[in-house]
C-alpha positions as CSV (number, residue, x, y, z in Angstrom):
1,X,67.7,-67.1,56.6
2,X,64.2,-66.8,55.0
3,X,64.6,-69.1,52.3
4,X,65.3,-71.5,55.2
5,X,62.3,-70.7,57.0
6,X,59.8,-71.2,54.3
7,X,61.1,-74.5,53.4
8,X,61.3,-76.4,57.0
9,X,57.3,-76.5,57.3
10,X,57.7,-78.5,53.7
11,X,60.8,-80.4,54.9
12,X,59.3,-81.5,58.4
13,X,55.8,-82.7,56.7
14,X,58.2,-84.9,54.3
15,X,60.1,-86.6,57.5
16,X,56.6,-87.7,59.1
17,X,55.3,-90.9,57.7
18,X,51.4,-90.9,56.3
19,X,48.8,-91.5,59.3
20,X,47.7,-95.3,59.0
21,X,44.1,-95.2,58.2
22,X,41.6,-97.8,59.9
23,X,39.6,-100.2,58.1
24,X,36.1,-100.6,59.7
25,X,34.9,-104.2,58.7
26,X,31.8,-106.1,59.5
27,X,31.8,-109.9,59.0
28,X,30.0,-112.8,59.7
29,X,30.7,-114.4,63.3
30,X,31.6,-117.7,61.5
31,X,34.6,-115.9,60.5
32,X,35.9,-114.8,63.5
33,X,39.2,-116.7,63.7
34,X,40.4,-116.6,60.3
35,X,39.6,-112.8,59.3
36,X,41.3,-111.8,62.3
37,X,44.8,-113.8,61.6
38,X,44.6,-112.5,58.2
39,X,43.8,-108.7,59.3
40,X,46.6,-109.0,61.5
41,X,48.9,-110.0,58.7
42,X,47.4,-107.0,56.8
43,X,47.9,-104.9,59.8
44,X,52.0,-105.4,60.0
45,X,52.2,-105.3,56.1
46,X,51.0,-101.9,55.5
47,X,50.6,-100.4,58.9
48,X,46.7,-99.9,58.4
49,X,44.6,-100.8,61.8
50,X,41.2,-102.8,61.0
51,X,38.7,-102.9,63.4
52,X,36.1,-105.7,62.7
53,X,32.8,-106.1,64.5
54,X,31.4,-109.8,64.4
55,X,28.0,-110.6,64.5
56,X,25.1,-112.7,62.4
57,X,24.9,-111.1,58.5
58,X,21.2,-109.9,58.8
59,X,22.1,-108.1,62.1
60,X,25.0,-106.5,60.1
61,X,23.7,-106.0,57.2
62,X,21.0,-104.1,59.1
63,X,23.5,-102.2,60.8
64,X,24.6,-101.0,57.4
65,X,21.5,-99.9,56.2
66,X,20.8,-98.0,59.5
67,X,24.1,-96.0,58.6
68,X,26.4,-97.9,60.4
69,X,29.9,-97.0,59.1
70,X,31.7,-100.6,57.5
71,X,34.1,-100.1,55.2
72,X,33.9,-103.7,53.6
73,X,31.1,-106.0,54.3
74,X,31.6,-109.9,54.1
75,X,28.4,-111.8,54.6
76,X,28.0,-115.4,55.3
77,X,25.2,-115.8,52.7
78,X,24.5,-113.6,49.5
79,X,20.6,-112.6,50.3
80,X,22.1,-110.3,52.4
81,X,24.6,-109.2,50.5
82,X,22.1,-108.6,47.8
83,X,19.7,-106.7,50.2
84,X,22.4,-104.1,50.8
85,X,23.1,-104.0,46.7
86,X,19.8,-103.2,46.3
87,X,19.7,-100.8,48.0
88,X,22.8,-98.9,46.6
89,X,25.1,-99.4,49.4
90,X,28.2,-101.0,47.9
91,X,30.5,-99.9,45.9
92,X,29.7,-101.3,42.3
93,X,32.2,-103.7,40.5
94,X,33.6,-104.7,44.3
95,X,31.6,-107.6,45.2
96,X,33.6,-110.7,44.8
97,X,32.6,-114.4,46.2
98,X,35.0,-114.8,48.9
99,X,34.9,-118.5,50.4
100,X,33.0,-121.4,50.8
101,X,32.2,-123.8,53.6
102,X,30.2,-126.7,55.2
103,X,27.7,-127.8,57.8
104,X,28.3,-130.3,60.3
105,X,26.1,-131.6,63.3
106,X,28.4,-131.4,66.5
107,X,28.1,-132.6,69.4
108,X,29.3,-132.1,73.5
109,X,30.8,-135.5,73.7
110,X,33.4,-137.2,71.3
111,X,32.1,-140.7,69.2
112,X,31.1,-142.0,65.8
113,X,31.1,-139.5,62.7
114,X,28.8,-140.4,60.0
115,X,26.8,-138.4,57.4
116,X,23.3,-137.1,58.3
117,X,20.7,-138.3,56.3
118,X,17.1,-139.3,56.2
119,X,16.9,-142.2,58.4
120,X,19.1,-140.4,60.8
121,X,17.4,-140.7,64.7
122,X,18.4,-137.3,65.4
123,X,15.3,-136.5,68.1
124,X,16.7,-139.7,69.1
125,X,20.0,-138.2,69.6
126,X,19.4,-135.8,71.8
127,X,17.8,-137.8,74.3
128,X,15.1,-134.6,75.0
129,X,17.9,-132.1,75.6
130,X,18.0,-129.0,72.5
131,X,19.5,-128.8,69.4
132,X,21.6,-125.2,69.0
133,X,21.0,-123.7,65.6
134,X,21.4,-120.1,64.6
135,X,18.2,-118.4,64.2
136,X,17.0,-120.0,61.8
137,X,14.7,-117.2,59.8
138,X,17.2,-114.8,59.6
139,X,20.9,-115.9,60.0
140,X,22.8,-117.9,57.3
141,X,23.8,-120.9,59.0
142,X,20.5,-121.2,60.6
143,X,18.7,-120.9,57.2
144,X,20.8,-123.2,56.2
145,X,20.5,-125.9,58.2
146,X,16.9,-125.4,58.3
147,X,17.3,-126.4,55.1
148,X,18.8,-129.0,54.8
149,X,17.0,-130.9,58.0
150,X,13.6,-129.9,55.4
151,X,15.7,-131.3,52.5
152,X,16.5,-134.9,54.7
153,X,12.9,-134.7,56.3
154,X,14.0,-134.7,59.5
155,X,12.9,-130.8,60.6
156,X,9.2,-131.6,61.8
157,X,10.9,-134.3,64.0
158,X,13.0,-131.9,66.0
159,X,11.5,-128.3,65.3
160,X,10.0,-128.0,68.7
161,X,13.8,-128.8,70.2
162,X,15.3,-125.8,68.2
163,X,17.2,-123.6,70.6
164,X,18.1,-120.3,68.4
165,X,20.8,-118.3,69.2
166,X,22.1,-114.7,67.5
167,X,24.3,-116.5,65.4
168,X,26.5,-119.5,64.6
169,X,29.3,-118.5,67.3
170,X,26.7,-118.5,70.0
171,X,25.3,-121.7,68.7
172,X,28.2,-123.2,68.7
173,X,29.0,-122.3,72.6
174,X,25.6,-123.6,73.6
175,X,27.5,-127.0,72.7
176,X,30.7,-126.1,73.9
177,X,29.4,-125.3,78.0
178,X,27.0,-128.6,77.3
179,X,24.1,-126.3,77.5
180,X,22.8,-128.1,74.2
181,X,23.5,-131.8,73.4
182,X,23.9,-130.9,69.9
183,X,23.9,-128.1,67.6
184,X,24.7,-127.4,64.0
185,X,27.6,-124.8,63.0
186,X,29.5,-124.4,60.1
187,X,32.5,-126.8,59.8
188,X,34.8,-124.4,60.3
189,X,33.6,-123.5,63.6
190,X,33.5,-127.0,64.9
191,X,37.2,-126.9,63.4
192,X,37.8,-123.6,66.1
193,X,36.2,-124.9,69.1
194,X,38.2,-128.0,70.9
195,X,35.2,-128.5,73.2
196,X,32.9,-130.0,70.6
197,X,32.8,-132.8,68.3
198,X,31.4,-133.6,64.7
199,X,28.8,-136.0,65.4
200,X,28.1,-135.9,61.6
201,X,28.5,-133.9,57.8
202,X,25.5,-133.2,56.2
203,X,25.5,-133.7,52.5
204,X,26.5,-130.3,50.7
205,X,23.6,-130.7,48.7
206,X,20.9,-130.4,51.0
207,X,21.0,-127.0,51.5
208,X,21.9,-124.2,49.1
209,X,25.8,-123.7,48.3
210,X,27.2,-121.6,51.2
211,X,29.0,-118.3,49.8
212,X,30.7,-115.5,51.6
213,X,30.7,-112.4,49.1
214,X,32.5,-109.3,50.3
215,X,32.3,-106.4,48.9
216,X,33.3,-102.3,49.5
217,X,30.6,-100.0,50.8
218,X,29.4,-97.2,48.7
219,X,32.4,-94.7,48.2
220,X,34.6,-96.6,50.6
221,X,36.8,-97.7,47.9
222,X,39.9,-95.9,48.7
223,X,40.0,-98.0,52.5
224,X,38.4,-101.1,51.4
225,X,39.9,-102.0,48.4
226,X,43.8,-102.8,49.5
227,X,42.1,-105.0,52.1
228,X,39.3,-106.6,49.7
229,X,42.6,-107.2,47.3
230,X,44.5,-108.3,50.2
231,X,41.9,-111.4,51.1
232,X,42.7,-113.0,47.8
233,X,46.2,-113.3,47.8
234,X,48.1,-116.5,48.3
235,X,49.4,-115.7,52.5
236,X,45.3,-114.7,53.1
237,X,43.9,-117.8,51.0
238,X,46.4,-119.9,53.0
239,X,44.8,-118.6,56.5
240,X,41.5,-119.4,55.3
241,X,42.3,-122.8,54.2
242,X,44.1,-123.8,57.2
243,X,40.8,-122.8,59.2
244,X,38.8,-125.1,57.2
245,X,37.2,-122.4,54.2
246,X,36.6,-123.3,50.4
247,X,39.1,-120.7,48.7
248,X,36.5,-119.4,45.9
249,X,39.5,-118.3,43.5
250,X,40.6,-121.8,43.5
């Protein structure tokens, strides 16, 4: 009768399955759609919850440096990304370049697509109504399109007609409820929202490439690395593809 006593504590610990553990991850707002069908994929394969919180990568990566408790980090651009290395935050050797994407200028109303370029009337195009952009100082898809409207000399033209908003997603529904005429997004959000239309694609190399690296916080490795490892398998890289992302590992 002892004997069996001391072993049943042992015996009942064995019959109770490990606690899922929860995967805290902060991502860029352009990658709303995607990251979520995928973490749900990683979800019912190994029983692990994620929560992810969606914002602009500065405001994140902010967040971060304030303390905030991510377990993986995937930023839309990599100055952020190397702000947060800099400072020791990540978990060294985990950083990986995730996906790529696009810009397109789209628009409320559906008509002509062509590419953007210099002799492009675009403070002709939006007829004195505001062109949504994601702040364009701090934000990666603002600074990127910034960019490139510099690059095609057509900033100066419509500067004064920027409307910023917190980030691309926000941009993006400025177009959608016809609160903006126009805005540029990434492709891949043009590719989420039925509401808008690409008006145009401006040329890749008008602005610098756009990367998303991800990478592990500082000793976070034992939650973020399955899911990190996860994002680059073939099921994951087909999610992203079918949402309009450059698969980096390709």
């Amino acid at each position: 009768m002892t004997r069996l006593f001391l072993t049943l504590p042992l015996l009942l610990s064995l019959a109770v399955p490990a606690a899922a553990r929860e995967i805290t991850i902060f991502a860029a707002a352009s990658l709303r759609d995607a990251l979520d069908e995928a973490a749900e994929l990683y979800s019912n394969e190994t029983g692990d919850d994620t929560v992810i919180s969606y914002a602009g990568s500065s405001a994140l990566a902010r967040q971060i440096q304030q303390g905030a408790p991510a377990d993986v980090f995937i930023s839309a651009n990599a100055g952020w990304m190397d702000a947060l290395e800099e400072d020791g935050l990540l978990a060294p050797g985990t950083r990986r370049d995730l996906l790529g994407n696009s810009l397109v200028l789209v628009a409320g109303v559906e008509g002509p697509v062509d590419d953007l370029t210099p002799a492009s009337d675009l403070a002709g195009w939006l007829e004195g109504g505001k062109l949504a952009m994601a702040l364009v100082d701090a934000v990666p898809a603002g600074i990127y399109g910034k960019a490139a409207l510099e690059h095609l000399g057509l900033w100066d033209t419509v500067a004064a007609q920027v409307a910023q908003a917190d980030n691309v997603r926000a941009a993006l529904a400025l177009v959608a409820v016809g609160a903006a005429p126009l805005g540029i997004v990434y492709r891949t959000d043009a590719q989420a929202e039925p509401r808008v239309f690409v008006k145009a694609a401006i040329p890749r190399d008008s602005h610098p490439p756009i990367l998303y690296p991800a990478a592990a916080m500082a000793e976070k490795q034992q939650f973020a690395l399955p899911f990190l490892s996860f994002l680059e398998t073939g099921p994951a890289q087909d999610i992203f593809r079918r949402h309009g992302f450059t698969v980096m590992a390709e």
